[in-house]
N, C-alpha and C positions, 0 to 999 in steps of 0.2 A: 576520085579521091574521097576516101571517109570523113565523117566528122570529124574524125581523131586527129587529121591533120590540120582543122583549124586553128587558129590560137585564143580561140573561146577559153576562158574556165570558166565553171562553176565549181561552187563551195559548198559541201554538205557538212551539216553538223553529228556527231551521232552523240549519245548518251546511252551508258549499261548499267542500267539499273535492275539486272538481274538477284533477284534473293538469292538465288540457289548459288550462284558464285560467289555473292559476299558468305555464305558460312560454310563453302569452303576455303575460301579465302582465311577464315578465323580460325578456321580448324588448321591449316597450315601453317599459321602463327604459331598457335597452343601448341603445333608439335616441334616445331624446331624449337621454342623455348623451351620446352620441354628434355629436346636433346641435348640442348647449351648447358644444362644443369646436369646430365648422365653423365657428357664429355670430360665437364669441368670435375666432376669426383674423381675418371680415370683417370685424367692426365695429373691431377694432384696427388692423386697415387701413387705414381709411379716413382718408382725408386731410384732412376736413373738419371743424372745431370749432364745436360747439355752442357759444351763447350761453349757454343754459341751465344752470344748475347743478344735473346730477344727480350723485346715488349712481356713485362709480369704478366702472365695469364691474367690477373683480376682484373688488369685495365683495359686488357682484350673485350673480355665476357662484359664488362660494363658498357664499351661502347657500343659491342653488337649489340646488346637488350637494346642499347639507343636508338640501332638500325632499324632493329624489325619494330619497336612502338612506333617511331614514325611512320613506317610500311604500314601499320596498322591504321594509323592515322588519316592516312594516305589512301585506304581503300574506303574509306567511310564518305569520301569525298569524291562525287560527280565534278566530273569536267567535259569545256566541251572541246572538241580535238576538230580543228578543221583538215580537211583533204582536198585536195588537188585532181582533179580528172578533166581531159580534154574538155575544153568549152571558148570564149572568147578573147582574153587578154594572152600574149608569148609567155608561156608557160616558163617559170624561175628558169633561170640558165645554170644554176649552179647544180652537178651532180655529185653522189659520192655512192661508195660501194657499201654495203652491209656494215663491214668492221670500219670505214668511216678511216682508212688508213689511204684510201686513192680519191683523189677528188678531180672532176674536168668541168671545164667552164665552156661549151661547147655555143658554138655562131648559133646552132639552132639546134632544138631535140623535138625528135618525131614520136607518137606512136601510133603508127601502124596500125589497123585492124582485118586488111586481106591483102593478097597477093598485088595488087593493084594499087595499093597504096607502096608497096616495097617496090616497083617498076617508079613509079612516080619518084620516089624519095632517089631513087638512083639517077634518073634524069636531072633530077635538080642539082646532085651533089656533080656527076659530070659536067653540066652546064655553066655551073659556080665554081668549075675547078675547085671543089671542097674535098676533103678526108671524111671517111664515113667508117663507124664504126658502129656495134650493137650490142646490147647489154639486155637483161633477164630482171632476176630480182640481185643481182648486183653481190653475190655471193661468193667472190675470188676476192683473194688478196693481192693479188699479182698485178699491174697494171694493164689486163692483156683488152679492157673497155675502152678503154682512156684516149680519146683523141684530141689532137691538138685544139688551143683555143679556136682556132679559125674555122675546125671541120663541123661535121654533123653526128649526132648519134642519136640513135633507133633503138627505141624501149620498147622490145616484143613483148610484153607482159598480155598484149589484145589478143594472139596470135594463138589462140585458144582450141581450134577446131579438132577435132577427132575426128576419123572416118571409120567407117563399119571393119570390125575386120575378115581377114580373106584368108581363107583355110588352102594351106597349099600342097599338103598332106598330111595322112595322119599323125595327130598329135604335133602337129607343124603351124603355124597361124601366125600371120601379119598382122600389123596395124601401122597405120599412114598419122602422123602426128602435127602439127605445126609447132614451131618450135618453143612459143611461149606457154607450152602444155605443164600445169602440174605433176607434180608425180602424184600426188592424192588423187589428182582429176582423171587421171589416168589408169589408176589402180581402180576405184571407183568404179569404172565406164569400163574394164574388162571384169571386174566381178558381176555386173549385171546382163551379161555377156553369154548365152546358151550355144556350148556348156561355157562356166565363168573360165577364163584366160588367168597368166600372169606372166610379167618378166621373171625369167627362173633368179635374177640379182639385181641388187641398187643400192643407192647411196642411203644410210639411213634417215636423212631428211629427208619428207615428202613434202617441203614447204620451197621446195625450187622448183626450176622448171627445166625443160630438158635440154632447150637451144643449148644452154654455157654447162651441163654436165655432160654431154656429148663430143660439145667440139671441142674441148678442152681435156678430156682423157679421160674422166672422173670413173670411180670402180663400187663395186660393193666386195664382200668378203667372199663368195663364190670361187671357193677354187678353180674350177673345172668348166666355168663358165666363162671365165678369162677377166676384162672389161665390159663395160658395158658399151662403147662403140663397137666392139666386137660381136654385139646382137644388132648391128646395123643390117638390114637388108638391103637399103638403096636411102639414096638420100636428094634433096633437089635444093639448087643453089641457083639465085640468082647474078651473075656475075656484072662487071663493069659495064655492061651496053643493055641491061634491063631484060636479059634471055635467060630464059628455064633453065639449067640444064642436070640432067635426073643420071647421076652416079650411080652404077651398082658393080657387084664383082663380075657378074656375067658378062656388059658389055665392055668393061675395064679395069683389070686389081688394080694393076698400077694406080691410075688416075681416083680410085672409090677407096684406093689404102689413103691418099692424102686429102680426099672428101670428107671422112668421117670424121678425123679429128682434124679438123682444119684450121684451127685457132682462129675464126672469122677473116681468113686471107684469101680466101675463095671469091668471096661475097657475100650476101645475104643468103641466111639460111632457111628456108622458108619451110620445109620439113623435114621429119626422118620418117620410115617407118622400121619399125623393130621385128626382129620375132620373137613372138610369144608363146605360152604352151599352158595346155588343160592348168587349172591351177591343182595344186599337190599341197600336202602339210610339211611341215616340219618340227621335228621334238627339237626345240631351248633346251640347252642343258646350261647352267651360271653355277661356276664354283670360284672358291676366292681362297685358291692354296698360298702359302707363303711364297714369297718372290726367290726366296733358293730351291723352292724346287722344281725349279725349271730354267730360273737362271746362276748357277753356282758356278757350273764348269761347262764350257764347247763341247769339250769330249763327252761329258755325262749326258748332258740336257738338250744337247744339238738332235741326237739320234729320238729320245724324247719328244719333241716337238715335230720333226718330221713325223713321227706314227701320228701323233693327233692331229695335222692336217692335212696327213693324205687320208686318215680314217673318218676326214668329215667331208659334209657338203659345203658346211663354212666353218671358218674357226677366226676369232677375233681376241686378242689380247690389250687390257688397259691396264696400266698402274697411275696411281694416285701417287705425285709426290708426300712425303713425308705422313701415310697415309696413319701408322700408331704411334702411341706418346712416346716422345725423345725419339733425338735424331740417330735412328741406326739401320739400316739395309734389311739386318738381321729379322726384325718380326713386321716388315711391311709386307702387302699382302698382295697380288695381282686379282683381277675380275677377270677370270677366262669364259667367254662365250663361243658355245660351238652350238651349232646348229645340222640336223641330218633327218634325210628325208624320210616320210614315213608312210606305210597304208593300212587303212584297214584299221584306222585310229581315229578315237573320235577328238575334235577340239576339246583342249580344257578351258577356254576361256572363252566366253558370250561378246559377241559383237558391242553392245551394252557396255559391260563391263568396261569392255576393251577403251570404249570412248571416253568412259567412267577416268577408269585410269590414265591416258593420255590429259586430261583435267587437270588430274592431281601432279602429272610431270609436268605440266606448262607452268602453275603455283609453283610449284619447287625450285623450276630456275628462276622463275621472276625474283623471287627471295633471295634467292642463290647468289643471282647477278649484284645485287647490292652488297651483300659481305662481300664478293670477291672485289667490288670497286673499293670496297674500303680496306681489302686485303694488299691490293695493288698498288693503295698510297701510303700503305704504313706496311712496308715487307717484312720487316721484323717480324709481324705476327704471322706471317705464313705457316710457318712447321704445326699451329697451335690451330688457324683455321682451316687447312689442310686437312688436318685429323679428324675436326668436327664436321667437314663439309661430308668427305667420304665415309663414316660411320653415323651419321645421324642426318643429315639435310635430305639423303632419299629415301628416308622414314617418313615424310611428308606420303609417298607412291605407296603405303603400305605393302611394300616387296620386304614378304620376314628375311628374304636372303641376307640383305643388306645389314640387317637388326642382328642376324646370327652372326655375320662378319666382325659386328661393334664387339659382338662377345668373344671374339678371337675365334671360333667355329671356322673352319673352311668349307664344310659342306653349304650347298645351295640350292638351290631350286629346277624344276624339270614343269617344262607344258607344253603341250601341243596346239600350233598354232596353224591358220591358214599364213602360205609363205608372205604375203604384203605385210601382216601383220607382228613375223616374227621377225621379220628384216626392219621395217621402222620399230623398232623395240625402243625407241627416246624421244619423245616430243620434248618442245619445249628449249633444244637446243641449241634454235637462233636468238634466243631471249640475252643470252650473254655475249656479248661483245669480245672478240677473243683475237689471238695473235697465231698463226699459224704456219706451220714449216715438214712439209710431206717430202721424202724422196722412195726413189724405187729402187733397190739392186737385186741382183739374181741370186739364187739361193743356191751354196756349194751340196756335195751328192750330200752330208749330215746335219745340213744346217746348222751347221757350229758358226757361220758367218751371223747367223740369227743373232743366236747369245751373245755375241760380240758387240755387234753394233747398239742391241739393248741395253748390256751393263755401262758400256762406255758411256753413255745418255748419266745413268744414277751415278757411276762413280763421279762426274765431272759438275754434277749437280750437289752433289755434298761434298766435293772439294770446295765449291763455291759459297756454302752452305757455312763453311768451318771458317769461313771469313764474314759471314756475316751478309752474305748476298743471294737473291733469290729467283733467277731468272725463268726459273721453272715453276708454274706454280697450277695449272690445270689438272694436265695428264699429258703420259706416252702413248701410243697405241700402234697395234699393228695387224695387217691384213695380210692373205696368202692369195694371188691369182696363178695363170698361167699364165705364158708371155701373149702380149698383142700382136696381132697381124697388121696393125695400123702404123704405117712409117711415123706418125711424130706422137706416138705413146711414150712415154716414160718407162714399159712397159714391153717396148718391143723386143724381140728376138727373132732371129732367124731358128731358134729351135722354137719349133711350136710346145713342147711339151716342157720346155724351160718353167719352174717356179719363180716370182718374183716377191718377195718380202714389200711391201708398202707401208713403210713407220713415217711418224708421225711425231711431234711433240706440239703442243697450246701454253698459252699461257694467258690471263685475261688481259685485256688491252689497257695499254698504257704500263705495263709492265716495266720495272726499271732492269735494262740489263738483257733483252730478250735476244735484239736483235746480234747484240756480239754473241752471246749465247748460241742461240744457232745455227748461225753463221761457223762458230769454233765445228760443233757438235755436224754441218754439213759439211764441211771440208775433210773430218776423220772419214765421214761415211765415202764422202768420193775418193779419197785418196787407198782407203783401203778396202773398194767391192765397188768402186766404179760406180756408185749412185747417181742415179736421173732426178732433179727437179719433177714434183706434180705441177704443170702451169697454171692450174688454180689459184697455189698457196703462195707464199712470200719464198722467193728466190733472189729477187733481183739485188738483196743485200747483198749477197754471197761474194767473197773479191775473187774475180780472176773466171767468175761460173760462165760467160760468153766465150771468150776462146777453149775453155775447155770442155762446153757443148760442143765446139765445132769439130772437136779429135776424139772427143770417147766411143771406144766402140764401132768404129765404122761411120757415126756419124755423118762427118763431110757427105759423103756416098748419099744417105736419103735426106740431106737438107739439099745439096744441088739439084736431087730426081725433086723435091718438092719447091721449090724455087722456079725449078722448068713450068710445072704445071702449073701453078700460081700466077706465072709471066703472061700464059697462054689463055686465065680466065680475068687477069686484071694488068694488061702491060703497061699499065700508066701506075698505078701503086693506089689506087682511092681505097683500098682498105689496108692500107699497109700502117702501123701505128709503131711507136720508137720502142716500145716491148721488144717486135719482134724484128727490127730492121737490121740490128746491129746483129744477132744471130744469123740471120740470112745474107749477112754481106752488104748491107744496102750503107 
């Protein structure tokens, strides 16, 4: 057994007393002041009166200045931040997840740092008759961590190791991962790599790890590339009696389709390995057309959207609520990111640089996150910090697209990047505390089901708008895969060549209004395109979403085939947690 499962702490202090961050730190003040004053002229401008009764702009703009001088205040000032890592006293019992919306109070928490300490931790929870569940950096909403007070849980965050990887033919290459691996760490360790590797798709954070964006379905925007379980080549689980055992499609689909996304019901996950391939570029393209002309009409705009992502390698859609002054559909604007592969081209943008920038986007949400907490207790001003967040707050990242957008412009920007780099295109985006609600449905032959489910989202967002209420207030977004081969994807199909739409809506936490919000806003989507829950994000509001997982689609059929398999690596239930019992019958 490691250190790590002693119940030593020790307490490190740190201190950042970095120059070079405190002025950028000031330079990111001076510019968002700066934009609060550009904003404040447009929206004064403008000639159109809202129905709505919010908060007077002035009393807005005064208390934001109020925000960021104390921000400012606030960075002038060292503190010392203690932390917690394995050492001598039982380590706090109390856990919570990222967004701080899941909390477990668990008999005892482990972390692990090899293979041998996850055999031990197994024995002990069998011998204790305990509940054992595993968690990462805690970055779902859904309760799918959460084990009973009485049980145990396993913070793989140690579970760090990388193996060499294995070339299986050309342009073909594995790697063998543990499951508390970063995605930077990872990205990282196949760029240094002769010749350098990549996964061809991912999640745009690279600040999680892979164990709970794996087992749990999670995708990047990759059409053609599917999921990312779907780049599973085999995976190794330790189940209920402390044994290996190493899933893959060759010696089992059945049993390696309910390995890879297993929602931790298997057992411990001790690793994946993926495949990977030569790393390749890809040309960013970012344009910010108005929101009708793509979403006006199914019949118009459906066949539209289909051409631009079956003509890309990825294509990804955001809108900002209430993103220009006054409230009207009319001159709001979408962010369309496509990405497509390229050769024989050189990068636009320097490593350097690259870092450079990543800097300046982790500033911007820091900044970010506090108007939006003061946006989220005083909702009236939404419509007014809305408009300034999306036309001036990512003028901090000196991206002029964004600045051409502020000016009503829809053209954007274009650069080539190495793919790690063009895929996390946003740091900085764990910095805000957020509320989140993903489903999956299939995409009809013109994607007119697209436009559908998107407008429904804005139209029910300024009906709700026109009363005075603002449960939206982040962004929509949405991604295009294939279907998965993994029986408990959100994802899956029996046609492989099936498109699935993956939307989205945020809003920052503590939001009033959210959860009936999309709760309304998931019931349209299931009732009319049969939408799948992502089991990352917040589902379990939904009324009535357990019995009607158990009949969508054929459903019953691969919960019983994974319930068999499940029985066969845990017949007594020690990783079984109240997420997913009542789904499975239990």
């Amino acid at each position: 057994m490691s250190q790590s499962l002693s119940p030593e702490l020790r307490s490190s202090k740190t201190k950042d007393s970095s120059s070079t961050g405190f002025r950028n730190l000031k330079r990111g003040i001076s510019e968002i002041s700066t934009a609060i004053k550009s904003v404040r002229k447009k929206v004064s401008s403008s000639s159109r009166r809202s129905e709505v009764k919010i908060r007077r702009k002035e009393d807005v703009i005064t208390e934001v200045a109020e925000i960021l001088q104390e921000a400012q205040s606030s960075a002038c000032e060292t503190s010392d931040e203690e932390t917690f890592i394995a050492g001598s006293r039982t380590p706090p019992p109390a856990w919570s997840n990222w967004a701080e919306n899941q909390t477990a109070n668990p008999a005892q928490i482990f972390y692990p740092e090899t293979i041998e300490d996850l055999t031990q931790i197994i024995h002990q929870a069998k011998t204790n008759n305990k509940k054992l569940r595993c968690a990462c950096m805690g970055h779902t909403w859904s309760s799918s961590s959460v084990v009973q007070e009485e049980g145990y849980l396993a913070i793989m965050n140690k579970m760090e190791k990388m193996y060499a990887p294995v070339q299986l033919e050309e342009n073909v290459w594995t790697v063998e991962i543990e499951t508390g691996v970063l995605i930077k760490d990872l990205d990282d360790f196949l760029r240094k790599h002769d010749p350098p590797l990549t996964l061809p798709s991912n999640v745009v954070l690279d600040t999680v790890r892979y164990g709970g964006v794996l087992s749990l379905g999670c995708h990047g925007a990759a059409t053609h590339t599917r999921t990312l379980p779907d780049l599973v080549h085999s995976v190794k689980i330790l189940d209920a009696n402390g044994n290996v055992n190493v899933f893959s499609k060759d010696a089992d689909p059945v049993e390696f389709s309910a390995a890879t996304v297993n929602l931790g019901l298997l057992g411990i996950i001790y690793s994946y390995t993926l495949r990977v391939e030569p790393m390749f570029k890809l040309r960013v393209t970012d344009t910010f057309p108005l929101f009708n002309d793509y979403f006006s009409s199914p019949e118009l705009d459906g066949p539209k959207l289909k051409a631009m992502v079956e003509g890309n390698d990825q294509t990804e859609i955001f809108y900002w609520p209430f993103n220009t002054a006054g409230l009207g559909i009319a001159n709001d604007r979408l962010w369309v990111k496509q990405w497509q592969r390229v050769e024989n081209v050189p990068v636009t943008q320097s490593q350097k640089h690259r870092v450079f920038q990543k800097a300046l986007q982790n500033l911007q949400t820091s900044f970010g996150s506090k108007l939006y907490e003061y946006m989220a207790a005083n909702p009236s001003a939404t419509p007014f910090l809305c408009c300034l967040m999306y036309s001036a707050l990512r003028k901090v990242g000196s991206d002029p697209t964004l600045v051409a957008t502020a000016q009503g412009s829809e053209e954007g920007d274009e650069e080539v990047l190495y793919a790690p780099d063009a895929i996390h295109f946003q740091a900085g985006i764990d910095n805000m505390k957020c509320l989140d609600l993903e489903m999956a449905f299939k995409v009809d032959e013109n994607f007119e089901n697209v436009v559908k489910a998107w407008t429904y989202v804005t139209d029910q967002m300024y009906l709700y708008a026109e009363r005075g209420e603002f449960p939206l207030n982040l962004t929509m977004e949405m991604r295009f895969v294939k279907a998965s081969q993994m029986m408990m994807s959100n994802a899956y199909d029996d046609d492989p060549e099936a498109i699935y739409c993956m939307i989205e809506i945020l809003s920052v936490a503590d939001t009033q209004g959210f959860e009936e919000f999309s709760a309304k806003v998931a019931k349209y989507w299931m009732d009319e395109f049969q939408a799948r829950p992502h089991w990352a994000k917040m589902w379990e509001h939904i009324p009535g979403i357990v019995p009607y997982l158990q009949e969508i689609g054929g459903a019953r059929t691969r919960l019983d085939e994974f319930e068999r398999i499940r029985k066969k690596y845990d017949p007594e239930g020690m990783f079984m947690n109240k997420t997913f019992a009542g789904l499975l019958g239990h």
